[in-house]
C-alpha positions in Angstrom: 37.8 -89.4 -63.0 39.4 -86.6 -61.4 38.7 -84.8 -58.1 37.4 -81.7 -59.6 36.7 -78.0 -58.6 32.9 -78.5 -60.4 32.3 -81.7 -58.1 34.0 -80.1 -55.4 32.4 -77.1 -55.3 29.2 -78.8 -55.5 29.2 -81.0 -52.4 30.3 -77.6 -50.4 27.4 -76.0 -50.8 25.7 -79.4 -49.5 28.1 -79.8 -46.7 27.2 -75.8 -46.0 30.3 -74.9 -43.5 32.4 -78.1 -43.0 35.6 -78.6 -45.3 37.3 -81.7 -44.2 35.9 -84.7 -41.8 36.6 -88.2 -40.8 33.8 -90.6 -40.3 34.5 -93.6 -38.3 38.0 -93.6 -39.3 40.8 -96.5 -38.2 44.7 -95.9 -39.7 46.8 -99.2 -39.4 50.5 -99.3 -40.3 50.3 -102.9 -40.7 48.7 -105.0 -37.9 49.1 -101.9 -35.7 46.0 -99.8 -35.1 47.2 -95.9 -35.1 43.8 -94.8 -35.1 40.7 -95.9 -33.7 37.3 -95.0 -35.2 38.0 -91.2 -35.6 34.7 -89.1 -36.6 34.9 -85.1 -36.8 33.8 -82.3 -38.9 36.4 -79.2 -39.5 34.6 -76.0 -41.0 36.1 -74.0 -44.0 38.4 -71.0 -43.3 39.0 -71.7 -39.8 41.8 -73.1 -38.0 41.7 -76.1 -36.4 44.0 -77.3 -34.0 45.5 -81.4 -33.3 46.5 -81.4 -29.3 47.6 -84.9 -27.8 50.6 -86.4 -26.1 52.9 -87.4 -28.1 52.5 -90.7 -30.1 48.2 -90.4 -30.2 48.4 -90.1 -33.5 48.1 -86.3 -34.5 50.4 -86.3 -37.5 48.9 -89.6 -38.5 45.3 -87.5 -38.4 46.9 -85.1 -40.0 48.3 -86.9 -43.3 45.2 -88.7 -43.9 43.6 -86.0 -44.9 45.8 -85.6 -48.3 46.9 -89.2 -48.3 50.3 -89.0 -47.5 50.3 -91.8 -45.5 49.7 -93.6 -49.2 53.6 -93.1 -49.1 54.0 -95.7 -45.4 54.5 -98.8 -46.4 51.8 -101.0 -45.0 49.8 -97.9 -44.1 45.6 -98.7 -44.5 42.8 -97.1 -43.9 39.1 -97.9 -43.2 36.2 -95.2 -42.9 35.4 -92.6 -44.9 37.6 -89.4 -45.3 35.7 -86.2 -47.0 37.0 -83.6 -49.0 34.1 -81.5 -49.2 31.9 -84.2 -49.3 33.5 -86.5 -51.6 35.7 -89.5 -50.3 39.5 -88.7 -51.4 40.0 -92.6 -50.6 37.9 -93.4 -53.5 39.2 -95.7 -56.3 38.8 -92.8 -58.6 40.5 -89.9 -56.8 43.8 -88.5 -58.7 46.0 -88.1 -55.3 48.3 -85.7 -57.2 45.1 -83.0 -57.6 44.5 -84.1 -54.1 47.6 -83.1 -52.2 47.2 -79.8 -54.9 43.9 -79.4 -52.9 45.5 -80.3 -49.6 48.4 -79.1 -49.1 51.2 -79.9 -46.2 53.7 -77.5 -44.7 56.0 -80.0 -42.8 57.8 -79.4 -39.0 61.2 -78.4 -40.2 60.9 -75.7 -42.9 62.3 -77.7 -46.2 62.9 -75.4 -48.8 64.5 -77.2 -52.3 68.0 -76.3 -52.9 66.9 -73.8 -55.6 65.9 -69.9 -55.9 63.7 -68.4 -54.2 61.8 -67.8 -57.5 62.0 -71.0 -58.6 60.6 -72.6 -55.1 57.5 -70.7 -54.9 57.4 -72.0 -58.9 58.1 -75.0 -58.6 54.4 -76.0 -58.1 52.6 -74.4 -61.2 55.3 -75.4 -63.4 55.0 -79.2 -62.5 51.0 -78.0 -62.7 51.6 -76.7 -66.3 51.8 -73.0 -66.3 55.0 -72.2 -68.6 54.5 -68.7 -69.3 57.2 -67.0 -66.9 54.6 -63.2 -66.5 52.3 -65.4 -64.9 54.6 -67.6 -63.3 56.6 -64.1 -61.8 52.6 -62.8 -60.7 52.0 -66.0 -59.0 55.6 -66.2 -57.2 55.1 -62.6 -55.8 51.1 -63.1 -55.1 52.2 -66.2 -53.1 55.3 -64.4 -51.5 52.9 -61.8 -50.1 50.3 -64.0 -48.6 52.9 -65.3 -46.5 54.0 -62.4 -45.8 57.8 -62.7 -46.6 57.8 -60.4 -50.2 58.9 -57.4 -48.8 62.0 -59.0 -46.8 63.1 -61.1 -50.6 61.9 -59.1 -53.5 65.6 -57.9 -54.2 66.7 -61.7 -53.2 64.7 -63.6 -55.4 67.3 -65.4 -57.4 69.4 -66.2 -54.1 69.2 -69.9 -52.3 65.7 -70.5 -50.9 68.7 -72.1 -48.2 69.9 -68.7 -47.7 66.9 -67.3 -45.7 66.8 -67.4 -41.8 64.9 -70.5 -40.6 61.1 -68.6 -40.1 61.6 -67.1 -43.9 62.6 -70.5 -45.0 58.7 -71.4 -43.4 57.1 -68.5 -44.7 58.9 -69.6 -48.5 57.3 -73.2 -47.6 53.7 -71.9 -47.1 54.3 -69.5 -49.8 55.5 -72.6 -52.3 52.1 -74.5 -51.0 50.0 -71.3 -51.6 51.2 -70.9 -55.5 49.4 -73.7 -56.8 46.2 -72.3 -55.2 44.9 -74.9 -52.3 42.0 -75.3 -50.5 43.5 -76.7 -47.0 46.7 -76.1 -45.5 48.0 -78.9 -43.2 50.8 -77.3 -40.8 52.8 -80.4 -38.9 53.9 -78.4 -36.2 55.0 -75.3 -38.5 56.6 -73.6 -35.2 58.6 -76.2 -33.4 62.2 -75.2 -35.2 61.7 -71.7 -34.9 62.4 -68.9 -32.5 59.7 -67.1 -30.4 60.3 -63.7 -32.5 59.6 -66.3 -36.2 56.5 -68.3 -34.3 54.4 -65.1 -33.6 55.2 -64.2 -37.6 53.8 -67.7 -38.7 51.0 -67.4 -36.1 50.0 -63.9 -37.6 50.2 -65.4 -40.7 47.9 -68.3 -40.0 45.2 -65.9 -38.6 45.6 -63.8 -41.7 45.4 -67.1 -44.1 42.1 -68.1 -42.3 40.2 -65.9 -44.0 40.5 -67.5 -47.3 41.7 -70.9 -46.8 40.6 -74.1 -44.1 43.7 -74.8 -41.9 44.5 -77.7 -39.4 47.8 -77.5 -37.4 49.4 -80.0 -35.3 50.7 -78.5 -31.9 52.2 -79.5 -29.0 52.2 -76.0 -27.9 49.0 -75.2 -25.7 49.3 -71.6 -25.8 49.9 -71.8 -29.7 46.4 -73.5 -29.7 44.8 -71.1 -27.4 46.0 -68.4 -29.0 45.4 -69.6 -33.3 43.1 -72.0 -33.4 39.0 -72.0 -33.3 38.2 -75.2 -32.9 40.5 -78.4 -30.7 40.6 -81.8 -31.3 42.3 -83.8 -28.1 43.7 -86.8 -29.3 45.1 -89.6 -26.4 46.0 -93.3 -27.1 44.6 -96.1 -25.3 45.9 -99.3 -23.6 46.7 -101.0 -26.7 48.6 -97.3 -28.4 45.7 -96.7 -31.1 44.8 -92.7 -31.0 41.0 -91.8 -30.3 39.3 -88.8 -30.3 38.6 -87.5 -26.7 37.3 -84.3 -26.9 36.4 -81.9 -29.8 34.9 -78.5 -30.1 35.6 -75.0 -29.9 39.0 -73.8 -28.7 37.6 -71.7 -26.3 35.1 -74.0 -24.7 37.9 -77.2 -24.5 40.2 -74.9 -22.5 38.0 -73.2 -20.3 35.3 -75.9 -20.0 36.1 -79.3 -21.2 33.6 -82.0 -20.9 36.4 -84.5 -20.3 38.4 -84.6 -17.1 41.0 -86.2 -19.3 41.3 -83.0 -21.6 41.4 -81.2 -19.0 43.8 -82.9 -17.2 46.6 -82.8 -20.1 45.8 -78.9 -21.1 46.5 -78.8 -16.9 49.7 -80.8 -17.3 48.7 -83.3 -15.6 50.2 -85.5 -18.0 51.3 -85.4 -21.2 
């Protein structure tokens, strides 16, 4: 049984507003607890944002979500993980309609070492879509939601390698946009990039909210404070497993946290 859009659709309007959560989740690579007993709800078309020191855990959060972890060897989770409303670590779920659903826009912008064109295509050919008007509508409906198709309409046959290193991101989101997702995951999507690239990709973020559920992974508090609507602070404990600290909305866990921890590290107190 597939993860469909008719079961999918379905649970949303149960769930009302919240896209994604975790309930009670633990991640262990092996005998080594990553996570401990993780449990939040992230509402559709917003941005939600993944703070923590480094080593809590926030990409391992992060890649649960559309199972990439599945690819760690040893990697095992317990707790439930919800795709609007329905489990993706089911027996059942097809993981390759999953990460179609969920898609992931890595740290280092990783174009293939193909065309433009054929990046952004890549996705709905391997998806089945042969017929090159549609496949030239979707490439230049993707290009524009992220925002690049003005700066490579005349380049579209050239390297996707060619571009500058915040058009090589913008082609990545673009290449996760053309097979139509529901979530984008963004593993800190600005930390190879120049201030001038970041704001682009930040604009584009706010602009992508509208229409799709996003959760970024940040080190970058003023990134956070300035994208994202809700925060989740993640910190390890004694024995290295991430937990949840503090979550809410962005502007209430900067101005007002509840936890003298959060506000400690969004302080730099530590971190």
């Amino acid at each position: 049984m597939k993860m469909n859009s008719e079961l999918l659709n379905r649970n949303a309007t149960i769930n009302n507003n919240v896209k994604l959560s975790t309930k009670g989740v633990n991640l262990y690579y092996g005998s080594f607890q990553a996570l401990r007993n993780i449990t939040l709800d992230i509402p559709q078309c917003a941005i939600t944002a993944i703070i923590g020191p480094s080593g809590c855990g926030k990409s391992s959060l992060l890649r649960i979500f559309n199972r990439m972890n599945d690819l760690i060897a040893g990697a095992r989770v317990e707790g439930r993980v919800e795709l609007a409303g329905v489990n993706v670590y089911d027996r059942y779920i097809d993981v390759v309609e999953l990460r179609k659903r969920v898609g992931m826009v890595f740290q280092k912008p990783n174009p293939f070492p193909m065309s433009v064109f054929e990046n952004v295509a890549f996705g709905p050919k391997r998806h089945g879509i042969g017929n090159r008007a549609e496949l030239e509508e979707t490439v230049e409906k993707s290009l524009r939601q992220a925002a690049l198709w003005d700066e490579v309409k005349d380049k579209l046959q050239q390297s996707g390698l060619a571009l500058s290193g915040g058009q090589q991101q913008r082609l990545c989101i673009a290449r996760v946009l053309a097979v139509e997702p529901e979530v984008i995951l963004m593993d800190e999507p600005c930390s190879a990039l120049d201030p001038v690239a970041t704001l682009r990709i930040e604009e584009l973020m706010r602009s992508l909210a509208k229409n799709y559920t996003i959760v970024i992974v940040t080190h970058n508090m003023q990134q956070a404070a300035r994208v994202s609507d809700m925060a989740a602070f993640l910190m390890m404990e004694e024995d290295r497993a991430g937990v949840l600290v503090e979550y809410g909305p962005t502007s209430e866990l900067f101005t007002n946290p509840k936890d003298k921890r959060t506000e400690d590290y969004i302080t730099g107190r530590f971190g």
